[in-house]
C-alpha positions in Angstrom: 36.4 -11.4 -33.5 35.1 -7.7 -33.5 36.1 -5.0 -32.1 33.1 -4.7 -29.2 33.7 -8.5 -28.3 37.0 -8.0 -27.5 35.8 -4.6 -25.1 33.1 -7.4 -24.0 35.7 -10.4 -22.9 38.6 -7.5 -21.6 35.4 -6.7 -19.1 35.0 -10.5 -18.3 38.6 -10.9 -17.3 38.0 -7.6 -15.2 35.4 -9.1 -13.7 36.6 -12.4 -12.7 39.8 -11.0 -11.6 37.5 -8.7 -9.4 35.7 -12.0 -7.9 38.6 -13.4 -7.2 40.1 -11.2 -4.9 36.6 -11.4 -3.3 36.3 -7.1 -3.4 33.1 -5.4 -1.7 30.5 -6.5 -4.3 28.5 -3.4 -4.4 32.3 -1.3 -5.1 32.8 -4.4 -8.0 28.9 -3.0 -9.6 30.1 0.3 -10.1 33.7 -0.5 -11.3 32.0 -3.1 -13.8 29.4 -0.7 -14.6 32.1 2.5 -15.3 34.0 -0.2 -16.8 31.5 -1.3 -19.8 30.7 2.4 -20.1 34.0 3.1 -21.0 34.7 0.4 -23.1 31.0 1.1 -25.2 32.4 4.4 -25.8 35.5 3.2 -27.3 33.7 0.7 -29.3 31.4 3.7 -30.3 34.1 5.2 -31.6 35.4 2.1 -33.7 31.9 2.0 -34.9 32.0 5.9 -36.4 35.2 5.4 -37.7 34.0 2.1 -39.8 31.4 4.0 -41.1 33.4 6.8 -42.2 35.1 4.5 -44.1 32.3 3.0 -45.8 31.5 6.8 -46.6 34.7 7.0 -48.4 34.4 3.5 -50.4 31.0 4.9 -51.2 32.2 8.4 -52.8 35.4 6.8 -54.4 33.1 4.3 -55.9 30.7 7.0 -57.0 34.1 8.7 -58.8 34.9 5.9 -60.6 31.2 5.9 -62.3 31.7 9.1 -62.7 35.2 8.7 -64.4 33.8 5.6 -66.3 30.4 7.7 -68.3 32.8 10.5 -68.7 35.0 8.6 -71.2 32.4 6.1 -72.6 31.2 9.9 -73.3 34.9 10.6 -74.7 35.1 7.4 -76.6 31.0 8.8 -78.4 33.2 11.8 -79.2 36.5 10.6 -80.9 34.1 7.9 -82.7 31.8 10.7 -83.9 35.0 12.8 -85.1 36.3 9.3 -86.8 39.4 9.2 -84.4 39.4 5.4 -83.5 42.6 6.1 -82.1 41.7 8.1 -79.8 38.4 5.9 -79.5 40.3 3.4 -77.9 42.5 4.9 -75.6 39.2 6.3 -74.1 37.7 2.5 -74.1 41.0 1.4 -72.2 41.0 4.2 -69.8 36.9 3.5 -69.3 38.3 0.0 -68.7 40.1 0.9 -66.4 37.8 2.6 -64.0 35.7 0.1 -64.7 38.2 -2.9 -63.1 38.5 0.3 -60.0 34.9 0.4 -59.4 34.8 -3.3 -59.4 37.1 -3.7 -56.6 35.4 -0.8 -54.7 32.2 -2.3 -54.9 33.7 -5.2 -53.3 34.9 -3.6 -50.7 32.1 -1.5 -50.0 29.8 -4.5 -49.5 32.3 -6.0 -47.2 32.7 -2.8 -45.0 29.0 -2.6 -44.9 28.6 -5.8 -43.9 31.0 -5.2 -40.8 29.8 -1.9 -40.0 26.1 -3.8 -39.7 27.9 -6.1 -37.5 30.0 -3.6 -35.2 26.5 -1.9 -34.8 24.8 -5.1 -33.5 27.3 -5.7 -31.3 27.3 -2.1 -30.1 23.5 -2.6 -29.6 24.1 -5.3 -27.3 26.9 -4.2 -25.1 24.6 -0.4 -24.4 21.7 -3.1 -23.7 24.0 -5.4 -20.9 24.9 -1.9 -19.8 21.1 -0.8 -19.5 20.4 -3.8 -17.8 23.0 -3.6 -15.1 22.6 -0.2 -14.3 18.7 -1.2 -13.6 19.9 -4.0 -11.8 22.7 -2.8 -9.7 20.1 -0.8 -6.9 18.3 -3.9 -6.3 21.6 -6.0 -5.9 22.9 -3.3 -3.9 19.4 -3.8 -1.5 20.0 -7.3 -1.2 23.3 -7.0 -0.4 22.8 -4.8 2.4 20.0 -6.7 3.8 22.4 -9.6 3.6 24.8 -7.7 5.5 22.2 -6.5 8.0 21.2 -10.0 8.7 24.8 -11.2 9.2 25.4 -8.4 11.7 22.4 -9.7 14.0 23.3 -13.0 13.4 27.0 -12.2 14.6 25.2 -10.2 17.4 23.1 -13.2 18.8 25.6 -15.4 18.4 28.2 -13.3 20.4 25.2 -13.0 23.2 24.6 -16.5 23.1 28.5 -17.5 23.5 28.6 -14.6 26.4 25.9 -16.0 28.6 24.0 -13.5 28.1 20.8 -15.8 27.5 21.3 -17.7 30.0 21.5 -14.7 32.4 18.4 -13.1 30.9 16.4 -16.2 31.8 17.8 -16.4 35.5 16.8 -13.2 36.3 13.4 -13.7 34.6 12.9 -16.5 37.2 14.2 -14.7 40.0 12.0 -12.1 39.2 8.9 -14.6 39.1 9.8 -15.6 42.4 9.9 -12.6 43.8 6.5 -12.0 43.2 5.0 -15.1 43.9 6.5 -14.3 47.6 4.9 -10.8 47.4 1.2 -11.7 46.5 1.6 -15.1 49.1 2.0 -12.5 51.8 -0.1 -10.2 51.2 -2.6 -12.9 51.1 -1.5 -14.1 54.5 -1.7 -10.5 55.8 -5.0 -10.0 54.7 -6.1 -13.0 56.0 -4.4 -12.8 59.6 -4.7 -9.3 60.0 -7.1 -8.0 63.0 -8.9 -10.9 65.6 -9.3 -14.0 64.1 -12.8 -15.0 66.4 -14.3 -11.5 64.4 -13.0 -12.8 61.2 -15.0 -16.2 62.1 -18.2 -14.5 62.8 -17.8 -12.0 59.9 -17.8 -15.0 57.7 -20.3 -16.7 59.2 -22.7 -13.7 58.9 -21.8 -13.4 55.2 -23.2 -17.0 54.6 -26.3 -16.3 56.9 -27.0 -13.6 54.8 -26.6 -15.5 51.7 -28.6 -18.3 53.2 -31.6 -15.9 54.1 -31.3 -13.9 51.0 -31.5 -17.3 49.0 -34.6 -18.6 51.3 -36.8 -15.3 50.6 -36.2 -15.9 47.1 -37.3 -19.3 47.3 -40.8 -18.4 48.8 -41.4 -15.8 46.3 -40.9 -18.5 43.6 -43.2 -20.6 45.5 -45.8 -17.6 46.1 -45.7 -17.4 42.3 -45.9 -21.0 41.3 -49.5 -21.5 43.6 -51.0 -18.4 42.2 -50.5 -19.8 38.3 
């Protein structure tokens, strides 16, 4: 398991333990999200200390080619001067570097191969961290609408247990009958107000005036109909 995994499931554990004890979501975000932070920058540091090391396997390896054409070089030498002695204890030593570089070059394939892999990993964990910071405002929104909505909910449901409702509507009706009273006696004032013979012959004059009113119109109709 490498190194950022293990950050990755130390934050998982965090985080369940958080949901557990059922803490303020919004307060979990931002402890998750300084959390990861923290842990990416450790991991960023494991990263830059693998690839220091793959610096080193690099430059030893390069040595031991160095070392290796410097006494293949030697070996030219002491043939050219006829020392096959000597020759040969330049062969061996060549040999030798050669068996070092060897194992280097295994190594060096092998740390580069993890570096590659702490890198992806490391790639991932700053992406899940992106991701959460973008995401975090919006659940933060809906968690304070939630909230919101709970807190009216709670509020209409302690005005409903109160009899508050009820009340409302009671008064609502008294209120309605109220002034149903008012307007029925205003009517009846209006309409028993003053002599009540006068009142008669006020209304009778009202619909002998519509009656005339009505018969002129007829005969100028019937004017108009005998001269066509």
């Amino acid at each position: 398991m490498s190194i950022v995994s293990r950050f990755v499931n130390v934050i998982r554990a965090q985080m369940n333990a958080l949901l557990n004890r059922a803490e303020d979501p919004a307060k979990m975000l931002d402890q998750t999200l300084v959390d990861m932070r923290s842990a990416f920058n450790k991991a960023k540091e494991q990263v830059a200390r693998a690839i220091a090391d793959e610096t080193r396997l690099q430059r030893d390896l390069d040595k031991q080619k160095q070392e290796i054409e410097r006494w293949n070089q030697n070996a030219v030498k002491a043939v050219e001067q006829g020392n096959d002695t000597l020759a040969k204890e330049a062969l061996r030593r060549k040999n030798e570097h050669l068996r070092f570089a060897a194992q280097y070059e295994h190594e060096l394939v092998a740390q580069s191969s993890n570096v590659q892999r702490l890198k992806d990993s490391l790639r991932e964990l700053e992406t899940k961290i992106d991701e959460l910071g973008r995401k975090k405002n919006l659940l933060k929104s809906r968690q304070k609408r939630a909230e919101a909505q709970d807190a009216i909910y709670s509020t209409l449901e302690g005005i409903d247990s109160a009899g508050a409702l009820d009340t409302i509507a009671r008064m609502e009706e008294k209120i309605e009958e109220k002034s149903a009273m008012a307007d029925a006696r205003q009517s009846l004032s209006a309409e028993f107000q003053g002599d009540a013979l006068e009142q008669q012959f006020k209304a009778l004059e009202g619909k002998s005036g519509d009656v005339d009113s009505e018969l002129l119109e007829l005969k100028q109709r019937m004017q108009i109909e005998n001269k066509s």
